[in-house]
PDBQT receptor file of N, H, CA, C and O in Angstrom, charges set to zero:
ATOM      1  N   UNK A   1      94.400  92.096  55.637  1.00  0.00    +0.000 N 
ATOM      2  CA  UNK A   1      95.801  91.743  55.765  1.00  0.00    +0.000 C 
ATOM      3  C   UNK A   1      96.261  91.069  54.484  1.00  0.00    +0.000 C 
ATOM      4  O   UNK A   1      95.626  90.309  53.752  1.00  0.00    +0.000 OA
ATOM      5  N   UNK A   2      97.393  91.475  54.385  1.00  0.00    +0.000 N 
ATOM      6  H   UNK A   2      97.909  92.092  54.980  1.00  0.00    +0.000 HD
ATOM      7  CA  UNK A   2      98.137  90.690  52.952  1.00  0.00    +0.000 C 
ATOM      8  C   UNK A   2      99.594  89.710  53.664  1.00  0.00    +0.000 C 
ATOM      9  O   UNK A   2     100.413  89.658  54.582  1.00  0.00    +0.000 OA
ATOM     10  N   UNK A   3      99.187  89.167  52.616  1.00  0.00    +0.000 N 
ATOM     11  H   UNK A   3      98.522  89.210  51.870  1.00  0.00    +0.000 HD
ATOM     12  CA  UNK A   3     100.637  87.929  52.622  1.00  0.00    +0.000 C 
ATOM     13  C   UNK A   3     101.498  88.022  52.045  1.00  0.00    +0.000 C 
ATOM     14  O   UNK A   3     101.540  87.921  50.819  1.00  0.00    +0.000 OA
ATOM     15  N   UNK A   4     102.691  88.305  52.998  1.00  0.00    +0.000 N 
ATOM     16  H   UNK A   4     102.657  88.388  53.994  1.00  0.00    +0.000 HD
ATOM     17  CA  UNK A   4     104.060  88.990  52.002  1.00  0.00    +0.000 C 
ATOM     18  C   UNK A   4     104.651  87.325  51.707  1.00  0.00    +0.000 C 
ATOM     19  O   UNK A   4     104.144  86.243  52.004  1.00  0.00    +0.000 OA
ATOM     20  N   UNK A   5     105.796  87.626  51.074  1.00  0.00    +0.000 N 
ATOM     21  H   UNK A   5     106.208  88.505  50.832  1.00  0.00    +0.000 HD
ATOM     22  CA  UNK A   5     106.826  86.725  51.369  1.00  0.00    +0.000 C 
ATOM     23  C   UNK A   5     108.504  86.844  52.057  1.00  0.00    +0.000 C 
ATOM     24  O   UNK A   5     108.320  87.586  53.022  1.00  0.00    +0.000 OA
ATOM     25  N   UNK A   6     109.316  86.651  52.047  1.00  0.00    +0.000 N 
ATOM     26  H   UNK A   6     109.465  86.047  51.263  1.00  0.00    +0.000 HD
ATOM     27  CA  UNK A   6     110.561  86.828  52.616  1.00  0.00    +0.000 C 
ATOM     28  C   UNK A   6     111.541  85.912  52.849  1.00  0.00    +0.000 C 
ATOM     29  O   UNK A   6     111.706  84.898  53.528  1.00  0.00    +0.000 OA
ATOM     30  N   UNK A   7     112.559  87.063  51.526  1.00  0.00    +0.000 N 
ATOM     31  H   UNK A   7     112.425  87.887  50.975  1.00  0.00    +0.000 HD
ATOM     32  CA  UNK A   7     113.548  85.464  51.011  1.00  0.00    +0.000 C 
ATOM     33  C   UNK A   7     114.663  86.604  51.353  1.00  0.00    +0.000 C 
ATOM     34  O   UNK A   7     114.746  87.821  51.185  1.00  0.00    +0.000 OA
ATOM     35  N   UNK A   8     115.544  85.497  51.969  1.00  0.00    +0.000 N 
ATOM     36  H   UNK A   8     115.477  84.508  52.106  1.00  0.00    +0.000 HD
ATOM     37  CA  UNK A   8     117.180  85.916  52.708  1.00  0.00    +0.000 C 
ATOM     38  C   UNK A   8     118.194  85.198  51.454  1.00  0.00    +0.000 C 
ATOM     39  O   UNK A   8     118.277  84.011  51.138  1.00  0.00    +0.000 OA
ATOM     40  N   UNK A   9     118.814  86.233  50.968  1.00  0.00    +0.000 N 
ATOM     41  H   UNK A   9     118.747  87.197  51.225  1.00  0.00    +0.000 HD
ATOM     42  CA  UNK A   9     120.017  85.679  50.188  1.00  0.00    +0.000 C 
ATOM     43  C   UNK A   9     121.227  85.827  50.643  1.00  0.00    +0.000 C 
ATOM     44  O   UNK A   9     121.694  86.634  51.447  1.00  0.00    +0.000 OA
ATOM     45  N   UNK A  10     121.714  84.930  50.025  1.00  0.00    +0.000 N 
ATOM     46  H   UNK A  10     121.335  84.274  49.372  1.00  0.00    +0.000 HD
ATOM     47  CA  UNK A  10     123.571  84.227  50.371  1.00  0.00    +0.000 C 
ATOM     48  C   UNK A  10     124.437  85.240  49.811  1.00  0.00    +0.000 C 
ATOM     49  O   UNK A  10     124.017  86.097  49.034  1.00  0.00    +0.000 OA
ATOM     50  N   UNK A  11     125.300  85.179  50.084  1.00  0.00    +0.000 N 
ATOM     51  H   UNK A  11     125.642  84.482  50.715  1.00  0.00    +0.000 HD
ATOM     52  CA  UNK A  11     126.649  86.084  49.101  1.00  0.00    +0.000 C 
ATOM     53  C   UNK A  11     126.639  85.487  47.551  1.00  0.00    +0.000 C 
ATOM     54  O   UNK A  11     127.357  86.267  46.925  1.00  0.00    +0.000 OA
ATOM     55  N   UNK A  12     126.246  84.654  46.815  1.00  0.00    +0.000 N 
ATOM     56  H   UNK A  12     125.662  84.020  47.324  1.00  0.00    +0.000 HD
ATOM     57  CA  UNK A  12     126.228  84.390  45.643  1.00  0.00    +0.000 C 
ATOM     58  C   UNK A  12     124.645  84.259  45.305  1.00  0.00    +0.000 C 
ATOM     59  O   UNK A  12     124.495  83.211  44.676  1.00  0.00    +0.000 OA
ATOM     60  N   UNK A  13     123.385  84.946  45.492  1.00  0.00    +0.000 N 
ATOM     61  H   UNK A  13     123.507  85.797  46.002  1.00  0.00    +0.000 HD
ATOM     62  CA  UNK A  13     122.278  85.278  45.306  1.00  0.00    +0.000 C 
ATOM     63  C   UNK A  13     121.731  84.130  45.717  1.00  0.00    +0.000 C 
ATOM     64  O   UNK A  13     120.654  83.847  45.193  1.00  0.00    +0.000 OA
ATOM     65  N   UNK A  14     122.025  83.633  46.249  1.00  0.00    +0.000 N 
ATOM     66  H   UNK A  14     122.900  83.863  46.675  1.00  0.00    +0.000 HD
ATOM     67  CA  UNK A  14     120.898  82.117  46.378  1.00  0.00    +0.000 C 
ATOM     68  C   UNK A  14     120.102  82.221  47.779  1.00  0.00    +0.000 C 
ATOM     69  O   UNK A  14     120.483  82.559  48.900  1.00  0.00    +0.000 OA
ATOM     70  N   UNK A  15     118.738  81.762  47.242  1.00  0.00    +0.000 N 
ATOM     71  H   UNK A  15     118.428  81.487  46.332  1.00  0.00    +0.000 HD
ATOM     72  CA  UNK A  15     117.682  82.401  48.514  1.00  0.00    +0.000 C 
ATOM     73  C   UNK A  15     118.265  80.748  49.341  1.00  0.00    +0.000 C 
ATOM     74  O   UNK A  15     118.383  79.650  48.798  1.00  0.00    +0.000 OA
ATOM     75  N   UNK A  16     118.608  81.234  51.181  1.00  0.00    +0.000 N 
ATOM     76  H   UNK A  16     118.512  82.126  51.623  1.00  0.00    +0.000 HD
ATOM     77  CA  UNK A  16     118.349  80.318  51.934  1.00  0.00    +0.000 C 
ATOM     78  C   UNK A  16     117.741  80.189  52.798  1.00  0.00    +0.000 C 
ATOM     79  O   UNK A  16     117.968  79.290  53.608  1.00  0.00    +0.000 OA
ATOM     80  N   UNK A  17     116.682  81.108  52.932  1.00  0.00    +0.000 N 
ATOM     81  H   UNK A  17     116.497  81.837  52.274  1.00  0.00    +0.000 HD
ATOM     82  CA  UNK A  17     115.354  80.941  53.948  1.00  0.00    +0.000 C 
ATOM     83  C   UNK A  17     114.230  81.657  53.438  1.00  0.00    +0.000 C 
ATOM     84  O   UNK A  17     114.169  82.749  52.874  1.00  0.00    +0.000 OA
ATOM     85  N   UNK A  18     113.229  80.711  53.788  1.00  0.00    +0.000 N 
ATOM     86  H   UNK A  18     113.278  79.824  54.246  1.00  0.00    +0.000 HD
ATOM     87  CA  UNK A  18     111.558  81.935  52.744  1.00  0.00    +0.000 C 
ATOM     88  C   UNK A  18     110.944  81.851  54.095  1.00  0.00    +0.000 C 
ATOM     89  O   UNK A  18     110.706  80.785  54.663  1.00  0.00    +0.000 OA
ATOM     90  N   UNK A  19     110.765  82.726  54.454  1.00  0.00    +0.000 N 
ATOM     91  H   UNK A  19     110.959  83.592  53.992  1.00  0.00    +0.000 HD
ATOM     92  CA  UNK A  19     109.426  83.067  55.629  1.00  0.00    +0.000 C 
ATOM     93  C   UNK A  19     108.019  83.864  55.048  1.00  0.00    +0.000 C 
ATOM     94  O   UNK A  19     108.085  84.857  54.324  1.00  0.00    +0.000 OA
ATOM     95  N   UNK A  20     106.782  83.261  55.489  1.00  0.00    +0.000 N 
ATOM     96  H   UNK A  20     106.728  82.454  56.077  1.00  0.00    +0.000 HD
ATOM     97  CA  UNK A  20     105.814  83.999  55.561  1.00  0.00    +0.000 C 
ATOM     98  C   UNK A  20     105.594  85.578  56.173  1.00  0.00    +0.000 C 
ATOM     99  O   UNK A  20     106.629  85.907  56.753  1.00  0.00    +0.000 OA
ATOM    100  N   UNK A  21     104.791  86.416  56.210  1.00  0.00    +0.000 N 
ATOM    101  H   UNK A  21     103.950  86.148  55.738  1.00  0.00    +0.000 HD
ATOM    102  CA  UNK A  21     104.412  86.955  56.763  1.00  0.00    +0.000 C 
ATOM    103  C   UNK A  21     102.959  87.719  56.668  1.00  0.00    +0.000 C 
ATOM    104  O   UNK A  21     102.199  87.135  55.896  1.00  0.00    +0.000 OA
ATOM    105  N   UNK A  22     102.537  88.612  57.134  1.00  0.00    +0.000 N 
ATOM    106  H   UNK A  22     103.154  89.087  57.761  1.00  0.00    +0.000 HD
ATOM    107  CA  UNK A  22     101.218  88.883  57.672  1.00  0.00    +0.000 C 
ATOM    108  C   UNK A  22     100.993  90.460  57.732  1.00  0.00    +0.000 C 
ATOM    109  O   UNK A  22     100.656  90.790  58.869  1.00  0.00    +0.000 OA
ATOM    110  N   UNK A  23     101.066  91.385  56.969  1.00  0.00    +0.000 N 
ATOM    111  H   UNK A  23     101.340  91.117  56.045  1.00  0.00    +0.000 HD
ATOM    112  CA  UNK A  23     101.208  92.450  57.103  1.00  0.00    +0.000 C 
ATOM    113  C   UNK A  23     100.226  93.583  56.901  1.00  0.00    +0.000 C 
ATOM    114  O   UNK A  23      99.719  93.016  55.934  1.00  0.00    +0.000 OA
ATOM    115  N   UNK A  24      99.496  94.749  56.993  1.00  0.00    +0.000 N 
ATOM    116  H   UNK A  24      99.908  95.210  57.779  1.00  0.00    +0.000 HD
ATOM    117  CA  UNK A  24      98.722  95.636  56.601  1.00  0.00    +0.000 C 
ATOM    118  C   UNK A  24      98.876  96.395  55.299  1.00  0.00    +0.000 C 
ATOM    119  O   UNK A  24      97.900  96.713  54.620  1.00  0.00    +0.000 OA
ATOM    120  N   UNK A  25      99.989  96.645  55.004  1.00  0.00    +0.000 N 
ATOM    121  H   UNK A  25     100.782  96.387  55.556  1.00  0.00    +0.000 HD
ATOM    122  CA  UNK A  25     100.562  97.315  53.857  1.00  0.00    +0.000 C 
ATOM    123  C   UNK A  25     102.459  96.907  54.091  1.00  0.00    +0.000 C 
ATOM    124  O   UNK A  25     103.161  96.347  54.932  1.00  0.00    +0.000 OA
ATOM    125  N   UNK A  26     102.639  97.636  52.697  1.00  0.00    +0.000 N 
ATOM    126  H   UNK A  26     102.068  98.091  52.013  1.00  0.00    +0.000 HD
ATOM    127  CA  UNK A  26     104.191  96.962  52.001  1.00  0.00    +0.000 C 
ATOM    128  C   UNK A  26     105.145  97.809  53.430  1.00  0.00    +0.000 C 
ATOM    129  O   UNK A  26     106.263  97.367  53.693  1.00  0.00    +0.000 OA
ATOM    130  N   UNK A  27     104.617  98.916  54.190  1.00  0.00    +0.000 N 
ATOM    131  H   UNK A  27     103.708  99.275  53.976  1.00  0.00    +0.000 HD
ATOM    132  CA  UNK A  27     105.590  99.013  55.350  1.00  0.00    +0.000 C 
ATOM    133  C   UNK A  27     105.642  98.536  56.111  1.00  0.00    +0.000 C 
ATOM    134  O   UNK A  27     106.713  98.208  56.622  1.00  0.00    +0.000 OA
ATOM    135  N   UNK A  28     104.298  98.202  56.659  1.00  0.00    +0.000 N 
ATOM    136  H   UNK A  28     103.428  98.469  56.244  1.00  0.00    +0.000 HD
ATOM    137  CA  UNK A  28     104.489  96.846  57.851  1.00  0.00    +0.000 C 
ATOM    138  C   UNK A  28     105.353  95.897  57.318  1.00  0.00    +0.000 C 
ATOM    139  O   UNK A  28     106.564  95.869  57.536  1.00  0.00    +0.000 OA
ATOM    140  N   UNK A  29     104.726  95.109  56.611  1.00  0.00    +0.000 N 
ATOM    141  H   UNK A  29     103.742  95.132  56.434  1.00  0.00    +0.000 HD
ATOM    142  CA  UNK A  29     106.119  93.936  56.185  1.00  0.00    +0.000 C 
ATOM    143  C   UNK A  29     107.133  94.227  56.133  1.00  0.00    +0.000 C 
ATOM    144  O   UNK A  29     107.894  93.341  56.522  1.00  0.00    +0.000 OA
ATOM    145  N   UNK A  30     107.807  95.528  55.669  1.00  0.00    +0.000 N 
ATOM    146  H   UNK A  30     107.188  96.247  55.354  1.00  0.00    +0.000 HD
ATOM    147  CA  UNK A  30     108.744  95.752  55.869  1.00  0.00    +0.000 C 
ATOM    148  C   UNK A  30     109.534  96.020  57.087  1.00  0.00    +0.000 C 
ATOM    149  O   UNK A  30     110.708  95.704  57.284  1.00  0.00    +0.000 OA
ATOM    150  N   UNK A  31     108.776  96.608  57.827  1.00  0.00    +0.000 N 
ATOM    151  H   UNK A  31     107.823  96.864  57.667  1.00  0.00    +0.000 HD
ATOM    152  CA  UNK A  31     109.402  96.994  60.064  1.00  0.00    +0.000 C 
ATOM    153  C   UNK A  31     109.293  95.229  59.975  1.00  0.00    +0.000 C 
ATOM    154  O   UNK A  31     110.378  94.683  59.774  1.00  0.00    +0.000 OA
ATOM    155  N   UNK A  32     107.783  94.077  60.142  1.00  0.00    +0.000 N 
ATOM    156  H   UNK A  32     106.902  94.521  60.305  1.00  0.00    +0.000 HD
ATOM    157  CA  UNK A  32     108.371  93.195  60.134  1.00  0.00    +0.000 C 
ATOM    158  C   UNK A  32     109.504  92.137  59.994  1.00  0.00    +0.000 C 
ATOM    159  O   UNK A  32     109.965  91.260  60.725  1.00  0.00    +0.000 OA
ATOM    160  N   UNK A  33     109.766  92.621  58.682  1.00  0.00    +0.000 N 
ATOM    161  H   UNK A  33     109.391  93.333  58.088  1.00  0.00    +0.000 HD
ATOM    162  CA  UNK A  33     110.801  91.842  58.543  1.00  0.00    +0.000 C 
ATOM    163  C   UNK A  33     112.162  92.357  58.978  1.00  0.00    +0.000 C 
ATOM    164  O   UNK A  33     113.135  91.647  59.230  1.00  0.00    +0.000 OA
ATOM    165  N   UNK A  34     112.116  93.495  59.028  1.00  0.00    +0.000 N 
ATOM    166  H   UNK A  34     111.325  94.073  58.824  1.00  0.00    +0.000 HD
ATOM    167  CA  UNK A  34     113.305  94.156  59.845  1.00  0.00    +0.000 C 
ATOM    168  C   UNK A  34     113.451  93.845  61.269  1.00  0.00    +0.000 C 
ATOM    169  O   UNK A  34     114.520  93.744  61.871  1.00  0.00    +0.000 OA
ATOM    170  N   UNK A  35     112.635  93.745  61.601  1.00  0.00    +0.000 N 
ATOM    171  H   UNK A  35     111.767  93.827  61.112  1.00  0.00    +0.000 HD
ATOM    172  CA  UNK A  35     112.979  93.033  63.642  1.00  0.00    +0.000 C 
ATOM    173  C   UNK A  35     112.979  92.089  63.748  1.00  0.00    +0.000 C 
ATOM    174  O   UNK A  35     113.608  91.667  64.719  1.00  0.00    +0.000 OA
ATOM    175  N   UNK A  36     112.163  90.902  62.684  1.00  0.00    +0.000 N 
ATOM    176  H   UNK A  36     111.652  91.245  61.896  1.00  0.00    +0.000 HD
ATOM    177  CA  UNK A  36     112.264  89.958  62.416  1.00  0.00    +0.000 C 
ATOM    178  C   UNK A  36     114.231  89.454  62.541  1.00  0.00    +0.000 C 
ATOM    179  O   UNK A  36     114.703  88.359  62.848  1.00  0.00    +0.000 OA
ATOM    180  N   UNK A  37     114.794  90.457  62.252  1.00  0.00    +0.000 N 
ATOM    181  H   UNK A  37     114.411  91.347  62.003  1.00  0.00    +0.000 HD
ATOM    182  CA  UNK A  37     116.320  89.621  61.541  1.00  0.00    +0.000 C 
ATOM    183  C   UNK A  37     116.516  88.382  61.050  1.00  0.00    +0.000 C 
ATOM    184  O   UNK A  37     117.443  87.684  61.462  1.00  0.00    +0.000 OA
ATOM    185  N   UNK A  38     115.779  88.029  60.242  1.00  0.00    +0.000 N 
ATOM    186  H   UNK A  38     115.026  88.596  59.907  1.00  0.00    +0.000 HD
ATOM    187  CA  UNK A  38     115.802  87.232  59.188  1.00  0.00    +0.000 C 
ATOM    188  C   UNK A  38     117.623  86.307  58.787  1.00  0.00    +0.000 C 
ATOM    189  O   UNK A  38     118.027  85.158  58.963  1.00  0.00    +0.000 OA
ATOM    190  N   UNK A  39     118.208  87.489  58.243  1.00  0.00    +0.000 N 
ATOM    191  H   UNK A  39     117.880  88.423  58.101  1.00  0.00    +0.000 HD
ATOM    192  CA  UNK A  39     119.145  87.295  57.628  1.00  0.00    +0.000 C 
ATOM    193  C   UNK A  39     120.356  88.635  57.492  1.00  0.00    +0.000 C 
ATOM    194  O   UNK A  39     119.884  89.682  57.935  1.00  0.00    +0.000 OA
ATOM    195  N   UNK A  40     121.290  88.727  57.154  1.00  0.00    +0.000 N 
ATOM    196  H   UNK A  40     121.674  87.877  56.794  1.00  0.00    +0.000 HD
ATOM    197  CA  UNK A  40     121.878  90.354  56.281  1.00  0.00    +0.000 C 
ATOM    198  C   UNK A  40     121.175  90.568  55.387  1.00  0.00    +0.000 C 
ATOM    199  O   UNK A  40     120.567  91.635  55.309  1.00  0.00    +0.000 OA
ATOM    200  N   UNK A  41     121.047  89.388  54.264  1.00  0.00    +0.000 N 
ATOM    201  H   UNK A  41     121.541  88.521  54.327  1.00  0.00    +0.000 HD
ATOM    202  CA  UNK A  41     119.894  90.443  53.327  1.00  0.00    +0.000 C 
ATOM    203  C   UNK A  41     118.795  89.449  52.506  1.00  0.00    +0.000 C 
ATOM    204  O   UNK A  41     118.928  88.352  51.963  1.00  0.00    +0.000 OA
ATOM    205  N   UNK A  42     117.695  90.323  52.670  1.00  0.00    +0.000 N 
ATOM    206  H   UNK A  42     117.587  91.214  53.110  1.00  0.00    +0.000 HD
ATOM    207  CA  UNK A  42     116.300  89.808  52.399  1.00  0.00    +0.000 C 
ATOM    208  C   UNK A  42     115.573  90.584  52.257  1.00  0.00    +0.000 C 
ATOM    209  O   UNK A  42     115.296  91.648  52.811  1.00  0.00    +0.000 OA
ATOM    210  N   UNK A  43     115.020  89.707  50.990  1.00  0.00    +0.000 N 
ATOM    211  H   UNK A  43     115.245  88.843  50.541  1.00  0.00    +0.000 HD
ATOM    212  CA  UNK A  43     113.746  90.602  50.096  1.00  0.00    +0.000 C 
ATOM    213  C   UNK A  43     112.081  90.632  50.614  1.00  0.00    +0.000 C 
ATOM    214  O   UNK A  43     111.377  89.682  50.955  1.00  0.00    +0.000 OA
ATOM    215  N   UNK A  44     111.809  91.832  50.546  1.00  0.00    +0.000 N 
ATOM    216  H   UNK A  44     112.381  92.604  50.268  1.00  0.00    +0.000 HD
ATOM    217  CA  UNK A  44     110.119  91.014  50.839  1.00  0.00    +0.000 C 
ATOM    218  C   UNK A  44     109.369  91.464  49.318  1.00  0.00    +0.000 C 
ATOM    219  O   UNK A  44     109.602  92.467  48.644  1.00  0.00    +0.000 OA
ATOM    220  N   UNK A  45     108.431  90.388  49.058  1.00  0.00    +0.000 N 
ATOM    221  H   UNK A  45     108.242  89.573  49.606  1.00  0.00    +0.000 HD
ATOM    222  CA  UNK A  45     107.849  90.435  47.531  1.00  0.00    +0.000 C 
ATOM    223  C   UNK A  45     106.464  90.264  47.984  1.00  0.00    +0.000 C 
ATOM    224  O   UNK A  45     106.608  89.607  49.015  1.00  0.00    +0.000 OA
ATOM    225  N   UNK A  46     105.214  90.464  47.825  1.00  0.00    +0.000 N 
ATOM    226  H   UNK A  46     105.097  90.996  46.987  1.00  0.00    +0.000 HD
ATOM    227  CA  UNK A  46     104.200  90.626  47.632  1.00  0.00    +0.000 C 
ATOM    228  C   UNK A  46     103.842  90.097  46.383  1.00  0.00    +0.000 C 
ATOM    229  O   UNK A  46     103.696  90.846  45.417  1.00  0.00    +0.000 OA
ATOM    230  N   UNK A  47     103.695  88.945  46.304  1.00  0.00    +0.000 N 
ATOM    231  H   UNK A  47     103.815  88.336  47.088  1.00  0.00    +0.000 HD
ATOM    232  CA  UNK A  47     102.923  88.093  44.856  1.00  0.00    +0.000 C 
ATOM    233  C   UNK A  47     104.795  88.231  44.052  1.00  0.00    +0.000 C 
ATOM    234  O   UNK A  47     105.884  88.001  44.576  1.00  0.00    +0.000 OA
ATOM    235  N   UNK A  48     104.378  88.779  42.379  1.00  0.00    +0.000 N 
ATOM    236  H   UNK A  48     103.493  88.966  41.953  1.00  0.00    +0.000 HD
ATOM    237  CA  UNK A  48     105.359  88.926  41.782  1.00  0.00    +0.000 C 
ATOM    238  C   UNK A  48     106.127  90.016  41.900  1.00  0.00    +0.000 C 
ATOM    239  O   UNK A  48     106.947  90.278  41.020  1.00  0.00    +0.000 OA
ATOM    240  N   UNK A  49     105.962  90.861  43.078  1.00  0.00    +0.000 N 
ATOM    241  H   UNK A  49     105.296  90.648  43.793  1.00  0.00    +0.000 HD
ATOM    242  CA  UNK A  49     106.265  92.494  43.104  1.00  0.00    +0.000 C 
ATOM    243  C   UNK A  49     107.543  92.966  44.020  1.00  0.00    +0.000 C 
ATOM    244  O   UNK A  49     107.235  92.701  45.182  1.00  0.00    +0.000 OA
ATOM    245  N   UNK A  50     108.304  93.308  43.995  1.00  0.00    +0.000 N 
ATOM    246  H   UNK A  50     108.555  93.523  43.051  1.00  0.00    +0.000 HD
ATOM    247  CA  UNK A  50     109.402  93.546  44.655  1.00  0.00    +0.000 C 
ATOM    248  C   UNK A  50     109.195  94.432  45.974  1.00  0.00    +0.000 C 
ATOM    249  O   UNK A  50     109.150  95.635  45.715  1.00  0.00    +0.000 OA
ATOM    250  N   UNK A  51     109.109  94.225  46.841  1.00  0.00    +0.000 N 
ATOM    251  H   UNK A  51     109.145  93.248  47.051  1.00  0.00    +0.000 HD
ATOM    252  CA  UNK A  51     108.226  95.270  48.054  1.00  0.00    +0.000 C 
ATOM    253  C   UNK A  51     109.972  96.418  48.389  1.00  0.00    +0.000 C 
ATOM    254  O   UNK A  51     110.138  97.578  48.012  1.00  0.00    +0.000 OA
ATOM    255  N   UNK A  52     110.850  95.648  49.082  1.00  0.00    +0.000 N 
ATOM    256  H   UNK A  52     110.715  94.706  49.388  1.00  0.00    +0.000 HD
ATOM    257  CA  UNK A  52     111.946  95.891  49.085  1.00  0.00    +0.000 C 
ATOM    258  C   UNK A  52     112.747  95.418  49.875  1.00  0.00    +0.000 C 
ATOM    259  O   UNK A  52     112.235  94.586  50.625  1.00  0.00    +0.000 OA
ATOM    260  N   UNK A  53     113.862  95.610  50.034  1.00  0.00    +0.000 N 
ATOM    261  H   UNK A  53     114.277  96.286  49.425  1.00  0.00    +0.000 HD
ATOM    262  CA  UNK A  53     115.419  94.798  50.638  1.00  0.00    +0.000 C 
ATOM    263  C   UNK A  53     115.304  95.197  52.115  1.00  0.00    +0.000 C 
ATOM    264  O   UNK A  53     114.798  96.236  52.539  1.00  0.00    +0.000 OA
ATOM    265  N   UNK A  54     115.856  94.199  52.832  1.00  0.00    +0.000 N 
ATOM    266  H   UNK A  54     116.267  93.355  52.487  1.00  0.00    +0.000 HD
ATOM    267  CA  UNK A  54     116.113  94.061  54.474  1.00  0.00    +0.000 C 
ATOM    268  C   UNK A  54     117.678  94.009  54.660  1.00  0.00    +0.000 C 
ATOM    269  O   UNK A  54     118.206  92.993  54.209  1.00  0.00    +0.000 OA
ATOM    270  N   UNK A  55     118.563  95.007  55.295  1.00  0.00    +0.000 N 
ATOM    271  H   UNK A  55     118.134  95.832  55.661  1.00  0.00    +0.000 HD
ATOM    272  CA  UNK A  55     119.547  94.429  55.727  1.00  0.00    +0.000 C 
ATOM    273  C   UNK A  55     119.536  94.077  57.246  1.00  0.00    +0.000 C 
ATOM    274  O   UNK A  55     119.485  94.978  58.083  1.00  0.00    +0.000 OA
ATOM    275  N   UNK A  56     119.585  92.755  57.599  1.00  0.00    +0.000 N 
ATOM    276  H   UNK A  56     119.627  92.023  56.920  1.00  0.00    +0.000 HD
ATOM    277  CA  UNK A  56     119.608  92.680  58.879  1.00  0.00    +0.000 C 
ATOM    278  C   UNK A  56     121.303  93.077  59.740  1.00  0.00    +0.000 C 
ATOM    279  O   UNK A  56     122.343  93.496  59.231  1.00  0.00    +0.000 OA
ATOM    280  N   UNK A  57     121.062  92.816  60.833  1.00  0.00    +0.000 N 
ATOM    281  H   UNK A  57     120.217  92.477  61.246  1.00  0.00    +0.000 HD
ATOM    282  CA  UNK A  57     122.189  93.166  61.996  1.00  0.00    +0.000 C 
ATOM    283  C   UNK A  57     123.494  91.645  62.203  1.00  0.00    +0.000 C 
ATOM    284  O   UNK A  57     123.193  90.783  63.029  1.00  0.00    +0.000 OA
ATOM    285  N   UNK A  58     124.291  91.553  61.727  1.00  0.00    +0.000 N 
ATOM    286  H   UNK A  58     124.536  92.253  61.056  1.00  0.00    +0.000 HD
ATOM    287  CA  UNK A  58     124.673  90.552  61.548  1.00  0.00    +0.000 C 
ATOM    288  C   UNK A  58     124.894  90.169  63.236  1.00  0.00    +0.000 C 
ATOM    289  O   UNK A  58     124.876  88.994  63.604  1.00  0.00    +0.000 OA
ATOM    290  N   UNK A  59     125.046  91.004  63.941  1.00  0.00    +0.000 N 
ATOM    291  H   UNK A  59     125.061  91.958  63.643  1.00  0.00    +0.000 HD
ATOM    292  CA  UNK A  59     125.699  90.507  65.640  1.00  0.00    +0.000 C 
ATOM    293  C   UNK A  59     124.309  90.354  66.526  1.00  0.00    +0.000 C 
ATOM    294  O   UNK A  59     124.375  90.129  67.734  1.00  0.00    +0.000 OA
ATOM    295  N   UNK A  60     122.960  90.504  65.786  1.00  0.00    +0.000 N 
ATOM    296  H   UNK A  60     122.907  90.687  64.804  1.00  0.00    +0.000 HD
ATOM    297  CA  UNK A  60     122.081  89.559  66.775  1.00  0.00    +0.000 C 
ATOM    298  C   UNK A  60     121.455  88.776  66.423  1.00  0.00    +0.000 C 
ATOM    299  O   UNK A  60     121.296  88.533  65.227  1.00  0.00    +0.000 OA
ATOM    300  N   UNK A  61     120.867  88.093  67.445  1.00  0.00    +0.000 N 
ATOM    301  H   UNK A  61     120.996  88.290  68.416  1.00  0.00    +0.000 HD
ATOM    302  CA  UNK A  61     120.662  86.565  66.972  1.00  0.00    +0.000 C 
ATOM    303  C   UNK A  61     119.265  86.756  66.280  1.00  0.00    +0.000 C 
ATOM    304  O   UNK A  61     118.905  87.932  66.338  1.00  0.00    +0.000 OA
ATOM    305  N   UNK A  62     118.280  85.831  65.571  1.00  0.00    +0.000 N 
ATOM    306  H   UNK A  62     118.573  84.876  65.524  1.00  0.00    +0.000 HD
ATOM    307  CA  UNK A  62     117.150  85.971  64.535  1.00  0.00    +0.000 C 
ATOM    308  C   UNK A  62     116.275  86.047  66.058  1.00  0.00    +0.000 C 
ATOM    309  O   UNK A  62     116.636  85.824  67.214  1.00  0.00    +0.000 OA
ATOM    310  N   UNK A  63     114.988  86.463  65.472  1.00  0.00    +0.000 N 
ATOM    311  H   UNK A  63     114.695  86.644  64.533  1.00  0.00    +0.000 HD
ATOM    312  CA  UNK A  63     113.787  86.057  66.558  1.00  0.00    +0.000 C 
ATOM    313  C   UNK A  63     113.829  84.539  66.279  1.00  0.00    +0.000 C 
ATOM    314  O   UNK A  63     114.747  83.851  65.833  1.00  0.00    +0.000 OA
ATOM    315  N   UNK A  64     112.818  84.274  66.592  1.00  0.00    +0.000 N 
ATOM    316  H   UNK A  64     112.073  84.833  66.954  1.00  0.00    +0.000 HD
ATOM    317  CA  UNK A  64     112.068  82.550  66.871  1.00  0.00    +0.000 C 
ATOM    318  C   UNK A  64     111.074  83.665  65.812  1.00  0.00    +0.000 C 
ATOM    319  O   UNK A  64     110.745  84.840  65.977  1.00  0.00    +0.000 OA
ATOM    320  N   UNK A  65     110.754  82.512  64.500  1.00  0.00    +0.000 N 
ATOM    321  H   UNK A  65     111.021  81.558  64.366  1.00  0.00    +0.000 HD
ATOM    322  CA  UNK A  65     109.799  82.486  63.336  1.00  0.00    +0.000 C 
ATOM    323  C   UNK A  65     107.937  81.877  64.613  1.00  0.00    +0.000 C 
ATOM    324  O   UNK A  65     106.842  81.722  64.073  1.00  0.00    +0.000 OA
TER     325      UNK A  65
C-alpha cells in the first residue's frame, strides 16, 4: 500500500484541507478520494508527483475522514 496525499483548494488556489490516504495504486486513491468528497476540488499527489484532480459534488455532504 502507498500513501497518497489530498489537498482541497479554494477559489484563489489555497489548499484548505490535507487528508491522508491509503491506496493500492494512483486509481484507487483516486475512486478514494472521489467518494471521499473531500471538497469541489482536490489534488491527490503521491510524494512530489501529481496523481490527479478530484472534482467533488458540491450538494453532498463530505464522508466522516
Amino acid at each position: 500500500m502507498a500513501s497518497y496525499r489530498v489537498y482541497c483548494i479554494d477559489g484563489t488556489g489555497s489548499i484548505t484541507t490535507a487528508h491522508l490516504l491509503q491506496a493500492e495504486d494512483d486509481e484507487a486513491a483516486i475512486a478514494l478520494a472521489r467518494e471521499a468528497n473531500f471538497g469541489l476540488k482536490c489534488e491527490v499527489w503521491d510524494g512530489d508527483r501529481l496523481v490527479g484532480k478530484v472534482f467533488g459534488n458540491p450538494g453532498a455532504a463530505p464522508e466522516p475522514a
